[in-house]
FIKOLZA-1660 file (N, C-alpha, C; in steps of 0.1 Angstrom, whole numbers, plus 5000, padded with zeros to 4 digits):
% residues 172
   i   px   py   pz ch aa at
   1 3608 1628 3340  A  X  N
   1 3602 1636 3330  A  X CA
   1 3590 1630 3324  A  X  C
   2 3581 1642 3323  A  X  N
   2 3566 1629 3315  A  X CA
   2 3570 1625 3297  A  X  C
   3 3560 1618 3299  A  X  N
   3 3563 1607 3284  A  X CA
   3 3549 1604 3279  A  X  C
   4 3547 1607 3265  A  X  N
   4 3535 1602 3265  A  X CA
   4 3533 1590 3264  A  X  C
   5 3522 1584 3265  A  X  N
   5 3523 1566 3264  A  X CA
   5 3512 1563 3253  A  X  C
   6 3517 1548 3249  A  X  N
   6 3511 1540 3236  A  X CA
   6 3498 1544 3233  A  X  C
   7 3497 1547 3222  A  X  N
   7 3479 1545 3220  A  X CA
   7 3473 1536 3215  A  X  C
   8 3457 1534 3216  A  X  N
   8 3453 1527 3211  A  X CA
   8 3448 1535 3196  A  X  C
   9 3444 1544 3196  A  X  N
   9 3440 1552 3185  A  X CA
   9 3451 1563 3179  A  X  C
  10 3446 1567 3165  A  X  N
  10 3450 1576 3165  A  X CA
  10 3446 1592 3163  A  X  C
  11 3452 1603 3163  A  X  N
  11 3447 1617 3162  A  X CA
  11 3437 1617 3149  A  X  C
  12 3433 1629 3150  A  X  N
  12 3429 1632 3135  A  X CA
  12 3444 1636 3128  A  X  C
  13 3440 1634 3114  A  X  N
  13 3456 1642 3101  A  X CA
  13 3454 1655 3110  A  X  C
  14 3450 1663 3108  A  X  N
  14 3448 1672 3109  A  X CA
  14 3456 1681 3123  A  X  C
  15 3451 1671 3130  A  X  N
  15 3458 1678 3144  A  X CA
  15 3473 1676 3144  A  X  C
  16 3476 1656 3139  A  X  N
  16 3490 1654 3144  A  X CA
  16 3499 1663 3128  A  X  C
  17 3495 1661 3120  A  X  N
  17 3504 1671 3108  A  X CA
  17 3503 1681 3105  A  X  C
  18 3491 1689 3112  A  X  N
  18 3494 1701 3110  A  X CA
  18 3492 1712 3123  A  X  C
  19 3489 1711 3130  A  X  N
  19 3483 1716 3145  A  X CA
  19 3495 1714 3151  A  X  C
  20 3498 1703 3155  A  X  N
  20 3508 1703 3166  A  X CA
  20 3522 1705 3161  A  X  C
  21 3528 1701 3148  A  X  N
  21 3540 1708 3146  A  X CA
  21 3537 1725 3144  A  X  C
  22 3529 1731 3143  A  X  N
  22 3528 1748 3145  A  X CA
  22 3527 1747 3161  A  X  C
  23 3525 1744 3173  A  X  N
  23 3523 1745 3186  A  X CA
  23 3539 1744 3189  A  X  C
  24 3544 1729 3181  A  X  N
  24 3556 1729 3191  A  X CA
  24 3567 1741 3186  A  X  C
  25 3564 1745 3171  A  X  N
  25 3576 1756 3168  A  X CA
  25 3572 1768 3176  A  X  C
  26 3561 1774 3180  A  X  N
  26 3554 1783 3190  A  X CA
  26 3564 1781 3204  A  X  C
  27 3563 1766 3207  A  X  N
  27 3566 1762 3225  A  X CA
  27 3583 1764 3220  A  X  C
  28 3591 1761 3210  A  X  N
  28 3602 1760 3206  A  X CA
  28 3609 1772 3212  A  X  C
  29 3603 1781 3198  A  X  N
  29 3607 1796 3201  A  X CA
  29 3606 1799 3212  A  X  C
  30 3597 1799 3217  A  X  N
  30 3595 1811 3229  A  X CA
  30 3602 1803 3240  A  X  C
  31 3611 1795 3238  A  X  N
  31 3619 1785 3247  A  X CA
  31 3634 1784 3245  A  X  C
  32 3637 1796 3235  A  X  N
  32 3652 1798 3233  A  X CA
  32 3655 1809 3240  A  X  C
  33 3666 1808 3243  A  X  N
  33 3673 1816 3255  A  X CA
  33 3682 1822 3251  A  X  C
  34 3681 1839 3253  A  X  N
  34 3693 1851 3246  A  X CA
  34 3699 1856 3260  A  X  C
  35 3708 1858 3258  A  X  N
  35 3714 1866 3271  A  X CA
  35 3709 1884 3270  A  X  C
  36 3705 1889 3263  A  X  N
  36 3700 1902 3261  A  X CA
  36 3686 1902 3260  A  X  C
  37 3682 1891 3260  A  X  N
  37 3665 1897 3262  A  X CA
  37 3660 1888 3274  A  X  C
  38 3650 1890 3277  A  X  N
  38 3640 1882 3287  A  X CA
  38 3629 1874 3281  A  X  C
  39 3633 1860 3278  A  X  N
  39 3628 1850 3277  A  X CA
  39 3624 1843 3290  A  X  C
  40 3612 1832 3284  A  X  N
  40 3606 1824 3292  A  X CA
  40 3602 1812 3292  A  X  C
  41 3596 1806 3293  A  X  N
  41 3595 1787 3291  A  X CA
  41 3586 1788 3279  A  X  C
  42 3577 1791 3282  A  X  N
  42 3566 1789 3266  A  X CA
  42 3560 1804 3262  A  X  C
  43 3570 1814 3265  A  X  N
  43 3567 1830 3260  A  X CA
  43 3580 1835 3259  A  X  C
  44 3578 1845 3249  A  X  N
  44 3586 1854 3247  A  X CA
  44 3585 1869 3257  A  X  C
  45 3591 1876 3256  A  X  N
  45 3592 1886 3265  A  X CA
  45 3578 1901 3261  A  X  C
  46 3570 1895 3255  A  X  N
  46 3562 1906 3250  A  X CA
  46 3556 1910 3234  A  X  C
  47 3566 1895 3221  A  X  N
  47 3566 1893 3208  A  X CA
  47 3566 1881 3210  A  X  C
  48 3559 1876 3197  A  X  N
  48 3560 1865 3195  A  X CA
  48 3558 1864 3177  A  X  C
  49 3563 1855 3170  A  X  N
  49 3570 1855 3158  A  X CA
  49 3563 1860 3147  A  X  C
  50 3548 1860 3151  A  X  N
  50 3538 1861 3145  A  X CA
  50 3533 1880 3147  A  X  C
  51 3543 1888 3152  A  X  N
  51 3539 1900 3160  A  X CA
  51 3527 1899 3168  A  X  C
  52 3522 1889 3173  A  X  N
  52 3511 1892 3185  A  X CA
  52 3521 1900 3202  A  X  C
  53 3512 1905 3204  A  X  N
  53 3520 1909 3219  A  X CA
  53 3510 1898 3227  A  X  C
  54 3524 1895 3235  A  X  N
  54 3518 1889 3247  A  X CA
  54 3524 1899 3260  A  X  C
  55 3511 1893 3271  A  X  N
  55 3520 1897 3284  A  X CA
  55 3527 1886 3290  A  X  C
  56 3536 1892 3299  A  X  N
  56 3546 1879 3301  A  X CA
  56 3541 1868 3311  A  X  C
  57 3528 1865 3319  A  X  N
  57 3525 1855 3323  A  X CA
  57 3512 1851 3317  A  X  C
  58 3512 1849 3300  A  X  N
  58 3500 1844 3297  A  X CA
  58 3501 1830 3295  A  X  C
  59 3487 1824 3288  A  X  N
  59 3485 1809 3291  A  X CA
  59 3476 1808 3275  A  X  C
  60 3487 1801 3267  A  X  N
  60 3481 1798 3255  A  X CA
  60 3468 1790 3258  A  X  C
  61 3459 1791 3247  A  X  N
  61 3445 1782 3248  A  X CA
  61 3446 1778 3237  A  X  C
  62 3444 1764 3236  A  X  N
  62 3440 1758 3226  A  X CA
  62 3423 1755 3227  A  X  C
  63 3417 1750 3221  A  X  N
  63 3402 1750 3220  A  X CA
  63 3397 1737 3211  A  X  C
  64 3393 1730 3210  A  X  N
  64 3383 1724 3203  A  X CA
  64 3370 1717 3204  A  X  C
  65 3362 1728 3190  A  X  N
  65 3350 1731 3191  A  X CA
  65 3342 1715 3187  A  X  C
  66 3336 1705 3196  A  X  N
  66 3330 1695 3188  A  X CA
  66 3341 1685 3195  A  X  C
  67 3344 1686 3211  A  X  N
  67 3358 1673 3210  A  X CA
  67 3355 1662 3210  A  X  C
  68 3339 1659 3220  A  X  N
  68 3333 1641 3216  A  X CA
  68 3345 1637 3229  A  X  C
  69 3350 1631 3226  A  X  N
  69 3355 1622 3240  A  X CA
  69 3372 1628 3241  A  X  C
  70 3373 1636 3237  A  X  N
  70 3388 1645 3236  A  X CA
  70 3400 1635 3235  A  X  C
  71 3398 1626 3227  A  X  N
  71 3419 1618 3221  A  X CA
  71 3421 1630 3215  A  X  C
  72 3416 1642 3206  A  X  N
  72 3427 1651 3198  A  X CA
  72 3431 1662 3208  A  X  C
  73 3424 1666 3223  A  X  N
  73 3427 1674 3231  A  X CA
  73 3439 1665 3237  A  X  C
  74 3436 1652 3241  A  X  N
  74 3448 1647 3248  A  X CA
  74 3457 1645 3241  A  X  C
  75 3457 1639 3229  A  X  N
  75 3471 1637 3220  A  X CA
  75 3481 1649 3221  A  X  C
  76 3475 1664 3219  A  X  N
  76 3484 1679 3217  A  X CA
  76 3488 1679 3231  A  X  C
  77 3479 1675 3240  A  X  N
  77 3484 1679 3256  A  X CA
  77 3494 1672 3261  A  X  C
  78 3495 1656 3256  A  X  N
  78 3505 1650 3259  A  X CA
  78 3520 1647 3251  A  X  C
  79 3520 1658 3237  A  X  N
  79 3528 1655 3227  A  X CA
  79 3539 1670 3234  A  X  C
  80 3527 1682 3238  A  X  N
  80 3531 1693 3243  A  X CA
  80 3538 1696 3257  A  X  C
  81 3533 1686 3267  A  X  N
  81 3540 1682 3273  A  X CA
  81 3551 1678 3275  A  X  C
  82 3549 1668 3267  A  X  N
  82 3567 1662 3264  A  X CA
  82 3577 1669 3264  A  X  C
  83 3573 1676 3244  A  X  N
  83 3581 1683 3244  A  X CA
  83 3588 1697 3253  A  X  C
  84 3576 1703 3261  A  X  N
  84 3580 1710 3267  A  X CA
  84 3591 1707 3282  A  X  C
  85 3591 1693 3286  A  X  N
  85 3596 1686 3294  A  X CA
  85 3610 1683 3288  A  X  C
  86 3614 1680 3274  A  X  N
  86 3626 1680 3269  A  X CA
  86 3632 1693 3269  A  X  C
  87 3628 1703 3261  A  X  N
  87 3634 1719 3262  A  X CA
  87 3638 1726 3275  A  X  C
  88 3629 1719 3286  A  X  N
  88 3636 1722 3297  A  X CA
  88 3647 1714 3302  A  X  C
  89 3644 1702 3297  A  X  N
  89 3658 1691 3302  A  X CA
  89 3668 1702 3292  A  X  C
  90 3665 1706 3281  A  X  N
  90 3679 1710 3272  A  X CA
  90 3686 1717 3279  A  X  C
  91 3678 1729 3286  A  X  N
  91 3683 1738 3290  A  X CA
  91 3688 1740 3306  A  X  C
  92 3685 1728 3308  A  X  N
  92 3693 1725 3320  A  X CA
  92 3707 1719 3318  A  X  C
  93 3705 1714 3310  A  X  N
  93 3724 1704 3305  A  X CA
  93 3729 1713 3299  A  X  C
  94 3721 1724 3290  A  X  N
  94 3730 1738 3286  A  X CA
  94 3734 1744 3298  A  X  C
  95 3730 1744 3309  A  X  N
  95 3728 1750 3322  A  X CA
  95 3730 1767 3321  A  X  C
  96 3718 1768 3308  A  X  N
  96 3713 1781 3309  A  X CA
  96 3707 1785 3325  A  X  C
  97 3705 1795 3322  A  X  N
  97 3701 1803 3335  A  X CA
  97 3683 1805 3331  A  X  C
  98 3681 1798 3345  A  X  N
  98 3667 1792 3348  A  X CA
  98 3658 1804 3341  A  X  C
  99 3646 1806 3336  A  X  N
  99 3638 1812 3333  A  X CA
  99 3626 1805 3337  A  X  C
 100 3620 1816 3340  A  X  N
 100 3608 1821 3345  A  X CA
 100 3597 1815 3341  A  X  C
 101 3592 1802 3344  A  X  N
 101 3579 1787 3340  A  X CA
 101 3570 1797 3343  A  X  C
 102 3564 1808 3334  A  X  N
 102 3552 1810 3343  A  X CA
 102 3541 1812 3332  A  X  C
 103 3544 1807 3317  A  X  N
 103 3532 1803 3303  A  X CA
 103 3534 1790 3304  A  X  C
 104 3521 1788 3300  A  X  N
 104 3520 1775 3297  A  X CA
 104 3506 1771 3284  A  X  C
 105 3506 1765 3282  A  X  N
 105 3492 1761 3270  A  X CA
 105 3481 1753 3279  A  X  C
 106 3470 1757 3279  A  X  N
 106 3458 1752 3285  A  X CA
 106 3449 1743 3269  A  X  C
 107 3442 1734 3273  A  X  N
 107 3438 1729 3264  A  X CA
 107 3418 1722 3266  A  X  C
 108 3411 1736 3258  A  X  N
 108 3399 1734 3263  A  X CA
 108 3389 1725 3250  A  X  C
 109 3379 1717 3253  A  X  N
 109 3374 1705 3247  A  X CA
 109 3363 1714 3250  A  X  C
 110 3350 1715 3237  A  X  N
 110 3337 1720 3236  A  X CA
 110 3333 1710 3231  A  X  C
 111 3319 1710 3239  A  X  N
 111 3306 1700 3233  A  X CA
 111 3296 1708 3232  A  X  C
 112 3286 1700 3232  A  X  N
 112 3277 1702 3232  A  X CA
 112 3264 1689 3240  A  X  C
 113 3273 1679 3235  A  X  N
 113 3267 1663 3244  A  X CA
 113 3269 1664 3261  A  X  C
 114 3260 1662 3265  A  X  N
 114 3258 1665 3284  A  X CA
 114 3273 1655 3288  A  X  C
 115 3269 1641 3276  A  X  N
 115 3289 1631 3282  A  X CA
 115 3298 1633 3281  A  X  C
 116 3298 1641 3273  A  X  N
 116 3315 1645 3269  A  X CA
 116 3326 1649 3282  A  X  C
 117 3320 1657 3290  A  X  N
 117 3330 1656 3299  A  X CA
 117 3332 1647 3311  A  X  C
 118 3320 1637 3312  A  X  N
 118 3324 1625 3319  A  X CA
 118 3333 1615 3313  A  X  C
 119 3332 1615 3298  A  X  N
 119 3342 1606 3288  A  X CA
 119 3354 1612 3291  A  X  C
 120 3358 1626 3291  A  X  N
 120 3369 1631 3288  A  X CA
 120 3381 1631 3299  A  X  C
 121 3369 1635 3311  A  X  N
 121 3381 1634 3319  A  X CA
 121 3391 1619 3325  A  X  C
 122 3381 1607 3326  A  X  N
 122 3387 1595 3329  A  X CA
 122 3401 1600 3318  A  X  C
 123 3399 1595 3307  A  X  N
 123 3409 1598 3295  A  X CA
 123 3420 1608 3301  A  X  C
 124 3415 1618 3299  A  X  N
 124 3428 1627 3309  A  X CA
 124 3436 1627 3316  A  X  C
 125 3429 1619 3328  A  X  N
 125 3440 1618 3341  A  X CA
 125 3443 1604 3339  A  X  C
 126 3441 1598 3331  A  X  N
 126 3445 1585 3330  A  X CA
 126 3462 1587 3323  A  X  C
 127 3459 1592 3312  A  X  N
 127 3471 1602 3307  A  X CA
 127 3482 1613 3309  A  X  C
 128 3478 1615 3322  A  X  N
 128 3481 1626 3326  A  X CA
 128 3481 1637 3325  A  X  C
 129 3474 1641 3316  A  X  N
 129 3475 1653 3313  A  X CA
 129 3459 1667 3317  A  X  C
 130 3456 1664 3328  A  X  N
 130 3441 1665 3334  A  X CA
 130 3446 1680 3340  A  X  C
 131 3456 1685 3339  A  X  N
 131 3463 1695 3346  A  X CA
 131 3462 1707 3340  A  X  C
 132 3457 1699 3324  A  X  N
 132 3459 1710 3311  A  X CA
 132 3452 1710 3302  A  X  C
 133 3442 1706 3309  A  X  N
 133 3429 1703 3301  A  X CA
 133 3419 1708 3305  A  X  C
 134 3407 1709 3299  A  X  N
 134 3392 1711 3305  A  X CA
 134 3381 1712 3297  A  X  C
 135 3372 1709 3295  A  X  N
 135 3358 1704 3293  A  X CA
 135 3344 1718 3294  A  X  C
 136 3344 1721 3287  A  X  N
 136 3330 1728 3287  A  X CA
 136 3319 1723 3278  A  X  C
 137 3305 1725 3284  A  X  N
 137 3292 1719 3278  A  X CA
 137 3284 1731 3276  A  X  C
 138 3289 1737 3257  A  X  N
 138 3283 1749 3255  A  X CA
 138 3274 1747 3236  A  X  C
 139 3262 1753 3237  A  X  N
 139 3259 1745 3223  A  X CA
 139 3263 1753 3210  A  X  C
 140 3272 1754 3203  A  X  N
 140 3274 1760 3195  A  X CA
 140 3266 1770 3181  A  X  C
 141 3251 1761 3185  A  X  N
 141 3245 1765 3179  A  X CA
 141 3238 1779 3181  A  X  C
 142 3243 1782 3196  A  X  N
 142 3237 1796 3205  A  X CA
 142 3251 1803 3206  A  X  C
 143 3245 1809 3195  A  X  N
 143 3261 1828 3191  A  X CA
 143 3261 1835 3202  A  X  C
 144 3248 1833 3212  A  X  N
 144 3257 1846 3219  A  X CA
 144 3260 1835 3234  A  X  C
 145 3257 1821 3236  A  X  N
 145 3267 1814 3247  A  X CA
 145 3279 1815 3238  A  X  C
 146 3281 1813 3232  A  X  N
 146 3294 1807 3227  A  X CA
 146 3304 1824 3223  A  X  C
 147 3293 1835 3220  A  X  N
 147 3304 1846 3224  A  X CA
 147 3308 1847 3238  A  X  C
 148 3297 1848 3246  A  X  N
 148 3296 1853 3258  A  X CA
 148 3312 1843 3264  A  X  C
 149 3310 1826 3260  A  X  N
 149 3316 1818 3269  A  X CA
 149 3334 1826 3260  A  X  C
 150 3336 1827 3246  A  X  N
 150 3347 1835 3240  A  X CA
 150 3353 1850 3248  A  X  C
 151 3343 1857 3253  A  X  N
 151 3346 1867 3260  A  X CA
 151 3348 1866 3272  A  X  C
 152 3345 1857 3277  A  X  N
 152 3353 1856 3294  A  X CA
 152 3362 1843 3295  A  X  C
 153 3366 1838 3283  A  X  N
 153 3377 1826 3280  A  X CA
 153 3395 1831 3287  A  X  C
 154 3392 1845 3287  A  X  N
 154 3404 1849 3297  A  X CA
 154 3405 1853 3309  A  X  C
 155 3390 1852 3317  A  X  N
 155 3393 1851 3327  A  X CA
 155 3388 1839 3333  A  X  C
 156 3394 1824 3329  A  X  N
 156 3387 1819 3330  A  X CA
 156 3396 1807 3346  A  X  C
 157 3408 1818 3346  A  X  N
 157 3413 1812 3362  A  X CA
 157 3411 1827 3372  A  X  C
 158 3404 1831 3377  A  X  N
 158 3402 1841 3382  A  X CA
 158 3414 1845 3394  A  X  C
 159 3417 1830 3397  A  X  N
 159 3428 1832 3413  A  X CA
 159 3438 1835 3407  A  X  C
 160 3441 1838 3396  A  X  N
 160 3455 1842 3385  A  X CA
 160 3457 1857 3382  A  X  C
 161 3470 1864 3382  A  X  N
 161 3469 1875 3371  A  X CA
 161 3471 1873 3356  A  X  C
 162 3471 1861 3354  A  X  N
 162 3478 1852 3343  A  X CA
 162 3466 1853 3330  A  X  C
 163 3471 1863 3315  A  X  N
 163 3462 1868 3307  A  X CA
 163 3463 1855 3297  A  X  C
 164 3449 1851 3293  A  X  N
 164 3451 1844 3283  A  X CA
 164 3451 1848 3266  A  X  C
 165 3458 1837 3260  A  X  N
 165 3460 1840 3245  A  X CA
 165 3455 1829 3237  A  X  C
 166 3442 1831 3232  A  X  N
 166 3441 1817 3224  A  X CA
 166 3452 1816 3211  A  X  C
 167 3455 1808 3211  A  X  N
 167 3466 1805 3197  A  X CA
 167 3459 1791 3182  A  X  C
 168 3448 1789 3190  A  X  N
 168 3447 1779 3183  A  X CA
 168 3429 1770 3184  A  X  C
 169 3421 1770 3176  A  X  N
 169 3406 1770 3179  A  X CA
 169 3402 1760 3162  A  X  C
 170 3401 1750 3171  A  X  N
 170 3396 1737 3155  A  X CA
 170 3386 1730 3155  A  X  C
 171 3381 1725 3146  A  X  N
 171 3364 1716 3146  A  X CA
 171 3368 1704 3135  A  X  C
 172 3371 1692 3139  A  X  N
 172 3370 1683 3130  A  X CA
 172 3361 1676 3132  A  X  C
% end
């Protein structure tokens, strides 16, 4: 199972007390299992708690605007990970009946500095978590890159039929 490992630093407040406990009750929910509905690994069947409709193979986005060398992209990636790696352990020793891994949360890092994604990625795969992560170099200060790059942010795996849902977009 993955595990995150020690850090040297830490998150921003912001992310680890308030960001990521709302992500994991999100990954939580949509990871309990009814025998009358069709549940999923990190989606519900077409609701989610908050009445948004999802479709059933979307891919939450997280986003952060300004990430600089991404420890608060990696911290959620690898805290999200985890836990998502335990709820499946759960539900294996419940020896619920396997549901359908096909959501997951993507987690995208915005700059505007040309290094940010050479910083970010060593960090990533170092940590493992490079799988669910990604790096754009967009200047925020330009409304219509930053619409334009917001309006094709769902299609941003094309080889997928898989719809994305941002759930989550922060600037510290």
């Amino acid at each position: 199972p993955f595990r995150s490992h020690p850090r040297l630093w830490k998150p921003d407040p912001l992310v680890s007390s308030d960001i990521l406990p709302l992500l994991k009750v999100w990954l939580a929910e949509k990871n309990t299992s009814h025998s009358d509905e069709s549940y999923d690994v990190v989606g519900v069947n077409n609701a989610t708690s908050n009445g948004m409709t999802t479709e059933e193979n979307s891919i939450g986005l997280v986003l952060d605007l300004g990430s600089g060398a991404g420890r608060d992209i990696c911290y959620l990636a690898e805290e999200l990970k985890q836990c998502r790696h335990s709820l499946l352990e759960q539900q294996r020793q419940q020896q619920q009946q396997q549901s359908k891994c096909m959501r997951s949360i993507h987690f995208i890092g915005i700059d505007n500095h040309k290094g940010s994604a050479k910083r970010c990625l060593p960090l990533w795969t170092n940590r493992g978590v490079h799988d669910v992560t990604e790096s754009c170099n967009i200047d925020l200060n330009k409304l219509h890159r930053v619409r334009d790059h917001f309006m094709n942010v769902s299609k941003m795996k094309p080889q997928t039929s898989n719809q994305s849902t941002i759930l989550c977009i922060f600037a510290i």
